[in-house]
MMTF fields as JSON, N, C-alpha, C and O atoms, coordinates in Angstrom:
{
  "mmtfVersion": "1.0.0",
  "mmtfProducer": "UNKNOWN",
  "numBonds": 299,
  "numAtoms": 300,
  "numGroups": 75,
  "numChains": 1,
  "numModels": 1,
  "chainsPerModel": [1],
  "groupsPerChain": [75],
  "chainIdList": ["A"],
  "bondAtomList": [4, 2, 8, 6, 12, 10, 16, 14, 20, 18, 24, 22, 28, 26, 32, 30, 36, 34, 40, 38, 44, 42, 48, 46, 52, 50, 56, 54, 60, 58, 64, 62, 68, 66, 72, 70, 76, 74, 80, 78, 84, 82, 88, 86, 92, 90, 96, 94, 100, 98, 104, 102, 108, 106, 112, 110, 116, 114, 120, 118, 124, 122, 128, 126, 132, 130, 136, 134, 140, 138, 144, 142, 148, 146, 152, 150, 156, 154, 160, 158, 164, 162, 168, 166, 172, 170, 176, 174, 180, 178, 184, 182, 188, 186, 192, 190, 196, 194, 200, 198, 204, 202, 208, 206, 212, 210, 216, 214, 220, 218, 224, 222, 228, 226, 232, 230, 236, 234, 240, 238, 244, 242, 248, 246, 252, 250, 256, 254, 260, 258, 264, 262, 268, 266, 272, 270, 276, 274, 280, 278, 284, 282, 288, 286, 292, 290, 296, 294],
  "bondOrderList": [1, 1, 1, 1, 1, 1, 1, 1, 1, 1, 1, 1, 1, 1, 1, 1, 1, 1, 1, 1, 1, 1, 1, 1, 1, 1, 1, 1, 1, 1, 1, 1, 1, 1, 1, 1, 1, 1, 1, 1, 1, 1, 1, 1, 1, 1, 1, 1, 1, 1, 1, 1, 1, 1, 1, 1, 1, 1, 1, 1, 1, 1, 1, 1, 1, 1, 1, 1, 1, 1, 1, 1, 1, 1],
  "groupList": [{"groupName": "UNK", "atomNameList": ["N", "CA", "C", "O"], "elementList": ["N", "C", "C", "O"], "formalChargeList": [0, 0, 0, 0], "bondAtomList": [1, 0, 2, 1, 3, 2], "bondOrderList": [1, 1, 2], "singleLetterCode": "X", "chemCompType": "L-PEPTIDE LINKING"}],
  "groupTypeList": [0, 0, 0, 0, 0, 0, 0, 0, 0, 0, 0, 0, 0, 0, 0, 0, 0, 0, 0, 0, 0, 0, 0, 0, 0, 0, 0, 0, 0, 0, 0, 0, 0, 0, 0, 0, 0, 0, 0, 0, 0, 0, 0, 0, 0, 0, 0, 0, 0, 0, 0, 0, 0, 0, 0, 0, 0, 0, 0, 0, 0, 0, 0, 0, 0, 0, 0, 0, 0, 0, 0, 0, 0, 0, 0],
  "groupIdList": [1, 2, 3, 4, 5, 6, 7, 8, 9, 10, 11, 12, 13, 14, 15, 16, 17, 18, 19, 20, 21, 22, 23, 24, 25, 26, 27, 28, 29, 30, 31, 32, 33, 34, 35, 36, 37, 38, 39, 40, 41, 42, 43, 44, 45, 46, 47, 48, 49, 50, 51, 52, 53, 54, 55, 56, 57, 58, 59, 60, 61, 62, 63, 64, 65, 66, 67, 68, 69, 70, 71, 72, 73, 74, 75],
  "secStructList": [7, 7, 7, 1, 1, 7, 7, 6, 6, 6, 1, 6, 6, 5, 7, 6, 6, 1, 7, 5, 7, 6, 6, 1, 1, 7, 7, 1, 1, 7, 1, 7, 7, 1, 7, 1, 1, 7, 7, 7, 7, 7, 7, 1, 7, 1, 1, 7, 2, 2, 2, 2, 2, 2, 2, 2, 2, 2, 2, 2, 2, 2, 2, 2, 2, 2, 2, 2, 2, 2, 2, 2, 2, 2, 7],
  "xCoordList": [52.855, 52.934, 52.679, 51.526, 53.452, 53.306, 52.631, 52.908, 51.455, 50.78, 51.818, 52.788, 51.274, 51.589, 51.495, 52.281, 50.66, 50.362, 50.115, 48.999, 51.39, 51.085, 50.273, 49.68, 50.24, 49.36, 50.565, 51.528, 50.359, 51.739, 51.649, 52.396, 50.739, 51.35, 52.174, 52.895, 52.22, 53.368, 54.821, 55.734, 54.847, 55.909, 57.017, 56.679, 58.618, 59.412, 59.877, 60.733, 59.489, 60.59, 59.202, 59.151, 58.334, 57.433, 55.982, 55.096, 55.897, 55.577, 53.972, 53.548, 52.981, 51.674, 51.06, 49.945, 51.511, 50.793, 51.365, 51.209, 51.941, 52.955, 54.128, 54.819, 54.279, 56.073, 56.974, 56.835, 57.764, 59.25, 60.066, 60.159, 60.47, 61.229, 62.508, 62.64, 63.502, 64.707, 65.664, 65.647, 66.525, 67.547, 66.986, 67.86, 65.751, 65.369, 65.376, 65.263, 65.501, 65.493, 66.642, 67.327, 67.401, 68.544, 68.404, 67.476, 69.741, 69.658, 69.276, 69.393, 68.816, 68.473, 69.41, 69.224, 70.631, 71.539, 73.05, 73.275, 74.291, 75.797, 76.1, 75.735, 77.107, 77.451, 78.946, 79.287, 79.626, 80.203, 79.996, 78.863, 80.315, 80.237, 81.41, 82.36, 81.401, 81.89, 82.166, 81.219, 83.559, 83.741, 84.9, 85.846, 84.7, 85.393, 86.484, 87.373, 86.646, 88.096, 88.446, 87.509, 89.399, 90.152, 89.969, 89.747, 89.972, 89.269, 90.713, 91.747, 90.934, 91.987, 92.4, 91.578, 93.639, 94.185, 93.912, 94.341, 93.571, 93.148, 94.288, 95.16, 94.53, 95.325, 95.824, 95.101, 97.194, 97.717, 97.233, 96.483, 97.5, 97.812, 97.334, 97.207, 97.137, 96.656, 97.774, 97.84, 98.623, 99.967, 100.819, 100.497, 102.215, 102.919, 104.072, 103.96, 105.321, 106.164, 106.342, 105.814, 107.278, 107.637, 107.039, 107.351, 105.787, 105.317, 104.575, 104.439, 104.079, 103.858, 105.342, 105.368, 106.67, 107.573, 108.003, 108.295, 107.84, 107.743, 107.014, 107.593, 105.436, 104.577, 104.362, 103.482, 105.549, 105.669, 106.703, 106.464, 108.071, 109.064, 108.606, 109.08, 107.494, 107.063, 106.151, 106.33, 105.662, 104.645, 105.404, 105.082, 106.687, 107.587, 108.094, 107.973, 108.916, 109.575, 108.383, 108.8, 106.865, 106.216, 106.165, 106.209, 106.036, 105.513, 106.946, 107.019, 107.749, 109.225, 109.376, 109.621, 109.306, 108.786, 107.851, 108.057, 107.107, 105.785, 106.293, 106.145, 106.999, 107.337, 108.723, 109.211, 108.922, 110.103, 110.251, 111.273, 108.726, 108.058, 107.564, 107.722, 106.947, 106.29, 107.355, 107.289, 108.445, 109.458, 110.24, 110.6, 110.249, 111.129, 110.012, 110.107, 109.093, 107.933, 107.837, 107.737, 107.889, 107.549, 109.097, 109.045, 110.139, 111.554, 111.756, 112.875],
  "yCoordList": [73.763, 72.74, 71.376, 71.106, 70.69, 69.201, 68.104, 68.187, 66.851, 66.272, 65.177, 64.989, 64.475, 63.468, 62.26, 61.315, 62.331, 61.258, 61.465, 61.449, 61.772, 62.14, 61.281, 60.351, 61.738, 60.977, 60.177, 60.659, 59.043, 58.216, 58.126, 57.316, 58.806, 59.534, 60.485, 60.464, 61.462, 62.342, 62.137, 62.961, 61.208, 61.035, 60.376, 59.557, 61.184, 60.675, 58.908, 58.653, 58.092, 56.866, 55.506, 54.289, 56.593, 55.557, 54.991, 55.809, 54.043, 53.662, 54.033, 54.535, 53.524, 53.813, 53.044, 53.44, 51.764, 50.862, 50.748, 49.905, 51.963, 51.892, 51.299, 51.241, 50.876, 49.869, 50.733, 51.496, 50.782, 51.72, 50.49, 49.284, 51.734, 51.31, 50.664, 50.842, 49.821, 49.435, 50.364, 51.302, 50.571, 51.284, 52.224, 53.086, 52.724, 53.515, 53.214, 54.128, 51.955, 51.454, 51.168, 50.983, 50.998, 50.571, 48.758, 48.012, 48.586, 47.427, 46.424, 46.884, 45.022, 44.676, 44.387, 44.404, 44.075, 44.166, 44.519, 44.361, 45.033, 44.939, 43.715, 42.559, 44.473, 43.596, 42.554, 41.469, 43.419, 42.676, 41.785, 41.355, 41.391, 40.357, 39.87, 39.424, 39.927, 39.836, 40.878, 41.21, 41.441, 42.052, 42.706, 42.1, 44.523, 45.337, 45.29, 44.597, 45.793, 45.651, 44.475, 43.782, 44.238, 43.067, 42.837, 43.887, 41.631, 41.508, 41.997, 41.863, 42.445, 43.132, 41.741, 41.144, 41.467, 40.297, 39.869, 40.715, 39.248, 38.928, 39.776, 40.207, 40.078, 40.305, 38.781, 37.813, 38.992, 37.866, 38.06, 37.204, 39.308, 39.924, 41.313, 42.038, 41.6, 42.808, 43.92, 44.889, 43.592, 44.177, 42.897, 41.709, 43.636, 42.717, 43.194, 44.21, 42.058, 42.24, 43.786, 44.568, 44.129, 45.738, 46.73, 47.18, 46.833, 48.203, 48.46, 49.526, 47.098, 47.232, 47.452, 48.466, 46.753, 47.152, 48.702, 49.331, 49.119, 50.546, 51.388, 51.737, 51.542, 52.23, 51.947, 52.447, 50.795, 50.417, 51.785, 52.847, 51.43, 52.475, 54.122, 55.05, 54.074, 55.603, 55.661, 56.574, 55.095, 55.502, 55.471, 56.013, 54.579, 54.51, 55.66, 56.222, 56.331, 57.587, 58.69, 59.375, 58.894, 59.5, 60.091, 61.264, 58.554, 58.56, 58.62, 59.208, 58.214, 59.075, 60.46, 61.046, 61.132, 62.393, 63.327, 64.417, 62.666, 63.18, 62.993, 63.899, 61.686, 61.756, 62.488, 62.6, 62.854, 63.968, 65.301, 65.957, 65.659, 66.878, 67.206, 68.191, 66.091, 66.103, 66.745, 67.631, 65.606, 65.646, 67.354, 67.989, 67.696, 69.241, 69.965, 71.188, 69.522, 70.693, 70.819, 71.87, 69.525, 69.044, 69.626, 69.821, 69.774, 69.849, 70.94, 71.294],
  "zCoordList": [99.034, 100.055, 99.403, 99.068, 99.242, 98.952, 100.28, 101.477, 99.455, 100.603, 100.561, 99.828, 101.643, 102.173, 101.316, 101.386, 100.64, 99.279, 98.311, 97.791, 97.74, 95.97, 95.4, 95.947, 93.81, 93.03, 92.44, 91.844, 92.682, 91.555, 90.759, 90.209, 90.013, 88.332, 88.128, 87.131, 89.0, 88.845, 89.564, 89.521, 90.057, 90.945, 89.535, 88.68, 89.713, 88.353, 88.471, 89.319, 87.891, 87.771, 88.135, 88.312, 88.091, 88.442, 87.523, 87.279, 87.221, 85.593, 85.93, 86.972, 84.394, 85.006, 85.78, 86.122, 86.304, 86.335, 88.471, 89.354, 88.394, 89.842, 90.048, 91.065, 89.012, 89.444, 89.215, 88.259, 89.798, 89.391, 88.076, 87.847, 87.561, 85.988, 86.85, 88.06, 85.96, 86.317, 86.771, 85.974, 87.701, 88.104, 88.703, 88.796, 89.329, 89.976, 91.275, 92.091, 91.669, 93.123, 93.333, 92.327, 94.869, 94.947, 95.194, 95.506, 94.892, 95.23, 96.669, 97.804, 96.399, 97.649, 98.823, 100.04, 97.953, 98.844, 98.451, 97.251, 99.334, 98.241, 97.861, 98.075, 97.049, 96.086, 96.55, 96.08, 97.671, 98.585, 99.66, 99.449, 100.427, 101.576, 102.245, 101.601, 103.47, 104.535, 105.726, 106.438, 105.969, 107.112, 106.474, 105.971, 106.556, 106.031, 106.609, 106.112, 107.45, 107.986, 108.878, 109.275, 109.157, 109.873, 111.174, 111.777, 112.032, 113.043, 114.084, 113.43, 115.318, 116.049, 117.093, 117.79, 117.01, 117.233, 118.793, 119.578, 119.129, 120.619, 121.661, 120.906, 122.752, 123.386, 124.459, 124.693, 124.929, 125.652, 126.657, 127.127, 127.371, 128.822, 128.962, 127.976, 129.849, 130.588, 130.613, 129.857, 131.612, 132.276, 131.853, 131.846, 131.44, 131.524, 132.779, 133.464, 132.883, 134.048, 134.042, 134.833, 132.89, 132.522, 133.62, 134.723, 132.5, 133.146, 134.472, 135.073, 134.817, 136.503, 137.084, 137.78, 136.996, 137.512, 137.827, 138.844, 135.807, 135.851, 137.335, 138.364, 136.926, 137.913, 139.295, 139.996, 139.776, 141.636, 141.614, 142.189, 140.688, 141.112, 141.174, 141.829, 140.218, 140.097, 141.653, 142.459, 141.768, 143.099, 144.432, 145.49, 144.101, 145.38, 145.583, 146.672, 144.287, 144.195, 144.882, 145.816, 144.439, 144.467, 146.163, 146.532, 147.206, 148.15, 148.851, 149.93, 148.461, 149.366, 149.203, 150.258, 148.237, 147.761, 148.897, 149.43, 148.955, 149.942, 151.284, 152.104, 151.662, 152.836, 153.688, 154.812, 152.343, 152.908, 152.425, 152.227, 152.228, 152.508, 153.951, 154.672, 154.101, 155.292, 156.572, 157.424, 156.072, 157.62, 157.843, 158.834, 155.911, 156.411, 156.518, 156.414, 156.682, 157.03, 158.672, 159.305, 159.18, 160.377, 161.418, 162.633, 160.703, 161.107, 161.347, 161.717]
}
């Protein structure tokens, strides 16, 4: 069972005096800077004319559909 607080003499990379030797620590920070990937281009619009045009005709079709279920049911 290993404690909670070694003796930092036995611990590897770590000098006598407690300092860690060179290259044993990571660095403080990368070595790059900025922003990895590219920022995603604003959008114009929401909906454009198109596809609301599209999804009126689909819901129109939908609900004539339905309503002439209804009638040969009713008939």
């Amino acid at each position: 069972m290993t404690t909670p607080d070694p003796d930092p003499r036995s611990i590897p990379g770590v000098g006598p005096r407690g300092d860690a030797s060179p290259g044993e620590t990571p660095p403080a920070e990368g070595g790059t800077h900025g922003i990895s990937h590219p920022e995603p281009p604003e959008l114009r619009k929401g909906w454009g004319a198109m596809p609301l045009t599209l999804i009126m005709i689909v819901v129109a079709l939908v609900a004539i559909g339905l309503i002439a279920m209804v009638v040969a049911l009713t008939a």
